[in-house]
Every structure is written in structure tokens, then in C-alpha cells.
C-alpha positions in Angstrom: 8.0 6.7 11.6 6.3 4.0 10.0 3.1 2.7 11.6 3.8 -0.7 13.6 0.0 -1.2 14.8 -0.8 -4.2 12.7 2.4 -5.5 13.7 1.3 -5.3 16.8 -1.8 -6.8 16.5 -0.3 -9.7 14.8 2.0 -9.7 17.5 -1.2 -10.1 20.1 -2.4 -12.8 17.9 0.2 -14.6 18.0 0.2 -14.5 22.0 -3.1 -15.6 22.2 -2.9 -18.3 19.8 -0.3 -19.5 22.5 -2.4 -19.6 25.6 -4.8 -21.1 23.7 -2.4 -24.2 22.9 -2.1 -24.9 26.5 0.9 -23.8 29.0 3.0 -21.9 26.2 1.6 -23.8 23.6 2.7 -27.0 24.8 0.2 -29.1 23.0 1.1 -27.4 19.9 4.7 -27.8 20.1 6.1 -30.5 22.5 9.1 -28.6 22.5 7.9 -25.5 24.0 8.7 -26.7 27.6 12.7 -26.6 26.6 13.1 -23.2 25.4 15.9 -23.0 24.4 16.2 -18.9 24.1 13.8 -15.8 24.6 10.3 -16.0 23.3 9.7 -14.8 19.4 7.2 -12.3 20.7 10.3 -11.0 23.1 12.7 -10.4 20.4 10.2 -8.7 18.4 8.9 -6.1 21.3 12.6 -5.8 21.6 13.6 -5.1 18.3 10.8 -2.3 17.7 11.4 -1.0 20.7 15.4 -0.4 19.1 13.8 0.8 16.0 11.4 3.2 17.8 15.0 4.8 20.0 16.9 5.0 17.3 14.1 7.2 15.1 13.9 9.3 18.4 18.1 9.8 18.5 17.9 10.8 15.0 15.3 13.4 15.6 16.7 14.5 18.4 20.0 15.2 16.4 18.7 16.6 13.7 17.0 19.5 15.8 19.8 20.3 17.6 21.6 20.6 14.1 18.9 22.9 13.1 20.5 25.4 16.0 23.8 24.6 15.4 24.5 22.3 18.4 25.4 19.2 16.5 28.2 18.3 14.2 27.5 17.2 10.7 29.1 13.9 11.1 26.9 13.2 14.4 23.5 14.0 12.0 25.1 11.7 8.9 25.9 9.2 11.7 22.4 9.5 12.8 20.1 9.0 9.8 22.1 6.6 8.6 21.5 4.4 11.4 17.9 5.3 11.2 17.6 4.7 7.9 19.5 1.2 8.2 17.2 0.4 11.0 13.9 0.9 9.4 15.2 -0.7 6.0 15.8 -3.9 8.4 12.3 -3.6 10.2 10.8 -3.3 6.6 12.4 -6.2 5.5 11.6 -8.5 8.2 7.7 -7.3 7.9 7.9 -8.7 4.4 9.6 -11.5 4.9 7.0 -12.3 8.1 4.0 -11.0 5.8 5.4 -13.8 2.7 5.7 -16.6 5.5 1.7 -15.8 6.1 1.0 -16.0 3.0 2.6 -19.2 2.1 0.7 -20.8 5.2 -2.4 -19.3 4.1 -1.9 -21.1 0.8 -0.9 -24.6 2.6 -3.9 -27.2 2.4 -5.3 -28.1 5.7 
């Protein structure tokens, strides 16, 4: 599976950067008091987490396929979802890595 550790660490970045705004980064965003859903970081953790399951079903699948105790259409099934999965974390990396970028290039 593809390595998520600088993910992460941007991840914990970004959580820090937030306690160092104040209470939830209150002083960065006056907003931040009236959320208004779960946390960014949250739906991130969650979504890897997802990822990370659904690469483990697929393997798990595809082993018992390789003794004969899973049907063809449950190992299809499988990798597909895995591979639809990991095309949709890849994309959302680049998309978040293109967003750095442009605010890196922003004049402070």
C-alpha cells in the first residue's frame, strides 16, 4: 500500500498549527467556535483509516482465492474497490499537495 507518513506528518502540522492559534484556532478563524461539522483532521484519519481496511479486505480475499476459498466475483469485487479507493486517496493528495503549493506562491 502506498506510504501515508508524510501525510501524516502534514496531518500533525496542521494540528499544531491549531493549538498554536489559540482554543481551536480561534484567533485564526473567528469561526472556529461554530463548527459546523467534524474537524478536517477527523475526516482525514477517517478516510485513511477506510483506505487502510479496504487494502487489508482485498488481501485477505485474494489469499483465500489462492486456496480456492473465494469466488472470482468476490476477488474482482475486491480489487476493484481497492483500486477505486487508492485512485481517490491519490487524487485528494494531489489536489491537497497543488493547494500547498498555490499558498506557498501567495505574497505575504
Amino acid at each position: 500500500m502506498t506510504d501515508v507518513s508524510a501525510f501524516s506528518a502534514a496531518m500533525n502540522a496542521y494540528k499544531t498549527a491549531t493549538k498554536m492559534g489559540g482554543e481551536s484556532g480561534a484567533e485564526l478563524n473567528p469561526e472556529a467556535g461554530k463548527s459546523a461539522g467534524p474537524a478536517f483532521d477527523d475526516l482525514v484519519t477517517e478516510s485513511l483509516s477506510v483506505a487502510k481496511n479496504k487494502s487489508y479486505e482485498s488481501e485477505a480475499i485474494s489469499a483465500k482465492s489462492l486456496v480456492g476459498d473465494a469466488e472470482m466475483h468476490e476477488l474482482v469485487t475486491s480489487v476493484t474497490n481497492a483500486e477505486l479507493t487508492l485512485n481517490t486517496v491519490v487524487a485528494i493528495r494531489d489536489r491537497v499537495v497543488n493547494a500547498y503549493q498555490d499558498i506557498l506562491k501567495m505574497p505575504i
